[in-house]
FIGUZA-607216 format. One record per residue: x, y, z of N, C-alpha, C, CB in turn; residue number from 1. Coordinates in steps of 0.001 Angstrom, whole numbers, padded with zeros to 6 digits. Glycine has a CB too. Layout:
<recs>
REC      n_x      n_y      n_z     ca_x     ca_y     ca_z      c_x      c_y      c_z     cb_x     cb_y     cb_z   nr
REC        X        Y        Z        X        Y        Z        X        Y        Z        X        Y        Z  NUM
...
</recs>
This chain:
<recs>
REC      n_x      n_y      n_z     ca_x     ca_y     ca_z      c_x      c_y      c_z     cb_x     cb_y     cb_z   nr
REC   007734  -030894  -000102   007228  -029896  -001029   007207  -028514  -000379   005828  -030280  -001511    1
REC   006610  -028325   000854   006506  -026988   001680   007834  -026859   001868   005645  -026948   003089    2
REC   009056  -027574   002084   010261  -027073   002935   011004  -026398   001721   011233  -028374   003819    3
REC   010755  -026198   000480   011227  -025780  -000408   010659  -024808  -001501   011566  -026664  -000728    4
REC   009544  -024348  -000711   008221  -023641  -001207   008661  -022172  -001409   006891  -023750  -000067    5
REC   008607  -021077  -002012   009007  -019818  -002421   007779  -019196  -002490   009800  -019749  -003662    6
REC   007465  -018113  -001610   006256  -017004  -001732   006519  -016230  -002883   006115  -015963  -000464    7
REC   007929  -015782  -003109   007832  -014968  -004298   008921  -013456  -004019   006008  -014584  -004523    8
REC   009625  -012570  -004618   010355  -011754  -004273   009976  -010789  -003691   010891  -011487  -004983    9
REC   010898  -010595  -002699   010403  -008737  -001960   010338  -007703  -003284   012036  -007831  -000595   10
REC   009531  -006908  -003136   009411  -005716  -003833   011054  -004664  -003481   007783  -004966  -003203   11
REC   010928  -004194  -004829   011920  -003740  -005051   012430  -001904  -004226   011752  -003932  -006549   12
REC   013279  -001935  -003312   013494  -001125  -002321   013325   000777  -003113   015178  -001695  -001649   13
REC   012725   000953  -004437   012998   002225  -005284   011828   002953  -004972   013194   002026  -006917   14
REC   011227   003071  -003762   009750   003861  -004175   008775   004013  -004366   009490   004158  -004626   15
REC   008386   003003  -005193   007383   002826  -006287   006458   001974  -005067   007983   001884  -007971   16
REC   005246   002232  -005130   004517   001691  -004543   003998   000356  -005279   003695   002596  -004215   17
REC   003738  -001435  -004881   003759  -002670  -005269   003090  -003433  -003953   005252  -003093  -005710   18
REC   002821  -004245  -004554   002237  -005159  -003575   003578  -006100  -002561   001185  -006280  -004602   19
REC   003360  -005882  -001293   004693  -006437  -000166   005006  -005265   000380   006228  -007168  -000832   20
REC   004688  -003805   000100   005343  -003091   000954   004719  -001989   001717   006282  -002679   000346   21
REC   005216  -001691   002727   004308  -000810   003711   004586   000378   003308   004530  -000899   005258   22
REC   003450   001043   003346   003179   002389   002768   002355   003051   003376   002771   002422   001568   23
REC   002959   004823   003987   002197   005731   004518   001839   006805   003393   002886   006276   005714   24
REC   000481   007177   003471  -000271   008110   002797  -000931   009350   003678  -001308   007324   002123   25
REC  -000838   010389   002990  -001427   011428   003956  -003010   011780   002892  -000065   013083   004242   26
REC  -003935   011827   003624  -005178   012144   002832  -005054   013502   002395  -006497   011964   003625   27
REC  -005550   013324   001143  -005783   015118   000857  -004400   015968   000781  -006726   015919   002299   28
REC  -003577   014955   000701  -001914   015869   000977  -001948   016482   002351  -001585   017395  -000221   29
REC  -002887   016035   003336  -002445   017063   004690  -001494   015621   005672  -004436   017929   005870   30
REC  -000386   016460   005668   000730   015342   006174   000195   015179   007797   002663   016008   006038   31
REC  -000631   015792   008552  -001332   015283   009864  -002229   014394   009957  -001896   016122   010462   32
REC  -002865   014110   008643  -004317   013156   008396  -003158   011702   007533  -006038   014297   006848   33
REC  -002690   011178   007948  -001789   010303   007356  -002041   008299   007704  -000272   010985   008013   34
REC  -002125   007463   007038  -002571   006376   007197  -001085   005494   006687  -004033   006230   006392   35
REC  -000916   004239   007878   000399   003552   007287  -000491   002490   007283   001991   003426   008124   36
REC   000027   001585   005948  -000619   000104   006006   000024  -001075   005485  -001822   000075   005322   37
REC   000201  -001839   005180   000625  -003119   004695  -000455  -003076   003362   000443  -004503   005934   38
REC   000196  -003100   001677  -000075  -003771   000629  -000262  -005131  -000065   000431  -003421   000266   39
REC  -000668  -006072   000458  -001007  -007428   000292  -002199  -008128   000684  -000178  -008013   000791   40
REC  -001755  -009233   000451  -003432  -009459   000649  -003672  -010138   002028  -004152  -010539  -000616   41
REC  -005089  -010326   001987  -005734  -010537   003107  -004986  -011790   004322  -007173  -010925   002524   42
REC  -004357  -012710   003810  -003829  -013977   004586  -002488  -013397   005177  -003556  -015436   003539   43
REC  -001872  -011958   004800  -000712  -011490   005049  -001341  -010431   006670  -000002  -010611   003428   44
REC  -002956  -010388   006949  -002702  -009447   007787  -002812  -009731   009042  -003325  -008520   007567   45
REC  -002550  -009081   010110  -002076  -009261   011740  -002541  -008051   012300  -000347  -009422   012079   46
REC  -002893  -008295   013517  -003456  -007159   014300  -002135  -006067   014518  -004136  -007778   015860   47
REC  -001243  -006174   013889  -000061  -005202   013919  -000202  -003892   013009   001224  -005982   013446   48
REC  -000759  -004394   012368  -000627  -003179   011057  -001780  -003514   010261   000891  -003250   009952   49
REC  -002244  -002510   009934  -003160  -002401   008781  -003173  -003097   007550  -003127  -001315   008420   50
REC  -004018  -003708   007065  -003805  -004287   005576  -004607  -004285   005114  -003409  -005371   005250   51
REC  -004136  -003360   003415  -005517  -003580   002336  -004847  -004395   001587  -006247  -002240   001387   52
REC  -005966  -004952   000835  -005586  -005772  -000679  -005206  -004687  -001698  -007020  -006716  -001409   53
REC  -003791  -005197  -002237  -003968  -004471  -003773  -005371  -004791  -004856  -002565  -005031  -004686   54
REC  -006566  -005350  -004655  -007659  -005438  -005655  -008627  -003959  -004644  -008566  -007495  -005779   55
REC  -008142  -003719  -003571  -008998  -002315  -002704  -009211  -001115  -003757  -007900  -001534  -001219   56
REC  -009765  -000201  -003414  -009900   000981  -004138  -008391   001830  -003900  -011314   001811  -003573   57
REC  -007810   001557  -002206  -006670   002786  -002224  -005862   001616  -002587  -006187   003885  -000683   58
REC  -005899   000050  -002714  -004653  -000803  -003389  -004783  -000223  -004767  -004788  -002651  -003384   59
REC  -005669  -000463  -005641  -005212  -000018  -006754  -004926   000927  -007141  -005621  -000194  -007355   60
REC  -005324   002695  -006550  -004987   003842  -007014  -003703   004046  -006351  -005988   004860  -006818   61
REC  -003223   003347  -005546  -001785   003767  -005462  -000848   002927  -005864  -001418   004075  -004264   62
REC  -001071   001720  -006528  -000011   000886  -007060  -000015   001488  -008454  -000271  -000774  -006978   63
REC   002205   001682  -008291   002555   002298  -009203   003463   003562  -009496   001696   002387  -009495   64
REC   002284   004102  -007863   002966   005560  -007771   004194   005401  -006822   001875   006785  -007126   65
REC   004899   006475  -006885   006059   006876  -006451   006326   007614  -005080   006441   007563  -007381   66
REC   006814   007330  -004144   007058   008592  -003008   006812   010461  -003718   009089   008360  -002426   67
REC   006091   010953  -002888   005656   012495  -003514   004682   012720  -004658   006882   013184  -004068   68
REC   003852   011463  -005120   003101   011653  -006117   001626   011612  -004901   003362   010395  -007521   69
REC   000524   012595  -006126  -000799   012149  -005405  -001018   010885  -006317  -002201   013374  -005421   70
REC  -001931   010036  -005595  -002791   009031  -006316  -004232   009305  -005759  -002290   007428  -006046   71
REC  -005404   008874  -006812  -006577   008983  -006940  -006988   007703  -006495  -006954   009401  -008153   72
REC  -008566   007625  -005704  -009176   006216  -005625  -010669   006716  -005869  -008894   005301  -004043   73
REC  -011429   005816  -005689  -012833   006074  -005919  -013254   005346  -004543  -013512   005432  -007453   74
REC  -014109   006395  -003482  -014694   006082  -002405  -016019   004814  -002896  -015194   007588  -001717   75
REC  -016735   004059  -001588  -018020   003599  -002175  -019075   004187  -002784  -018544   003116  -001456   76
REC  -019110   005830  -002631  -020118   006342  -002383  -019906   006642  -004289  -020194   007561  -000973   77
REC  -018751   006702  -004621  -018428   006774  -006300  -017805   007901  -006333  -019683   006809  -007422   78
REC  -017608   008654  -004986  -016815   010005  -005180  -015111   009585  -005412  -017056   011086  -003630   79
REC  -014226   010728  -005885  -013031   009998  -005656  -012227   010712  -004315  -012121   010023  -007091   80
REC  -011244   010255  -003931  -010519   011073  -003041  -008789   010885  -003681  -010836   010472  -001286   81
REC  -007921   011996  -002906  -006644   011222  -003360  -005566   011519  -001800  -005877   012067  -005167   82
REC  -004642   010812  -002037  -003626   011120  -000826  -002475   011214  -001594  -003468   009978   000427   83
REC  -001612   011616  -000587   000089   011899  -001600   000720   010141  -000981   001649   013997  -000663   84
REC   001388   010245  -001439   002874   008859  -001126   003332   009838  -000197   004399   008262  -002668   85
REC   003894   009116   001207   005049   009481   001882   006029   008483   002122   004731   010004   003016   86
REC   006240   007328   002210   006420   006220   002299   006101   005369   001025   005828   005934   003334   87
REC   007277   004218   000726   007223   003191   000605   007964   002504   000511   006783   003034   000121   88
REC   007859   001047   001693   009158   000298   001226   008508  -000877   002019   010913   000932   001705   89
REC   009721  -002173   001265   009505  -003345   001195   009487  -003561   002796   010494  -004096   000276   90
REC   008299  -004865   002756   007625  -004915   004656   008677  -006191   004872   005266  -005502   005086   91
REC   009011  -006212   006344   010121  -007086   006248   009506  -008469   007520   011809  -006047   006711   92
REC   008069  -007262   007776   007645  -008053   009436   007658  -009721   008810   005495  -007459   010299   93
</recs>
C-alpha cells in the first residue's frame, strides 16, 4: 500500500503563492527585513528552513498572491501587517 502511495502534485512553477512552495517575503515592502520559509504543514518541517502552515495568519494572507504583490495578515495582537512576495516556487528539498 505505502510503496505506491502519492503525497499529491508539486505546485505549479507560475508564481502564485500555494501550499509546497518556498517563499521569501520582505516585511513592510523593505527588501532588507525579508523572511524565506517553507508553505506546508507542520510534518513537512526540518531544522533547515522555516515552516508555517498554510491555516497560519502569514499562510493564509499570502496564499494566492503573486510575486510583487503585497499581502495582508492579522498579527495576534489583531493588528494587521503586510509584506510584498519576492519569491515563489515549488520546494524540491
Amino acid at each position: 500500500l505505502l510503496e505506491s502511495a502519492q503525497v499529491g502534485e508539486a505546485p505549479a512553477a507560475d508564481g502564485e503563492v500555494a501550499p509546497g512552495m518556498l517563499v521569501t517575503v520582505a516585511f513592510d515592502g523593505d527588501e532588507d527585513d525579508t523572511l524565506t520559509f517553507l508553505l506546508a504543514s507542520r510534518e513537512y518541517a526540518s531544522e533547515d528552513i522555516e515552516t508555517y502552515s498554510p491555516q497560519s495568519p502569514l499562510g493564509r494572507g499570502v496564499i494566492g498572491h503573486s510575486i510583487g504583490e503585497d499581502a495582508e495578515y492579522e498579527l495576534p495582537n489583531g493588528k494587521k501587517a503586510s509584506v510584498r512576495i519576492l519569491k515563489a516556487e515549488p520546494y524540491s528539498g
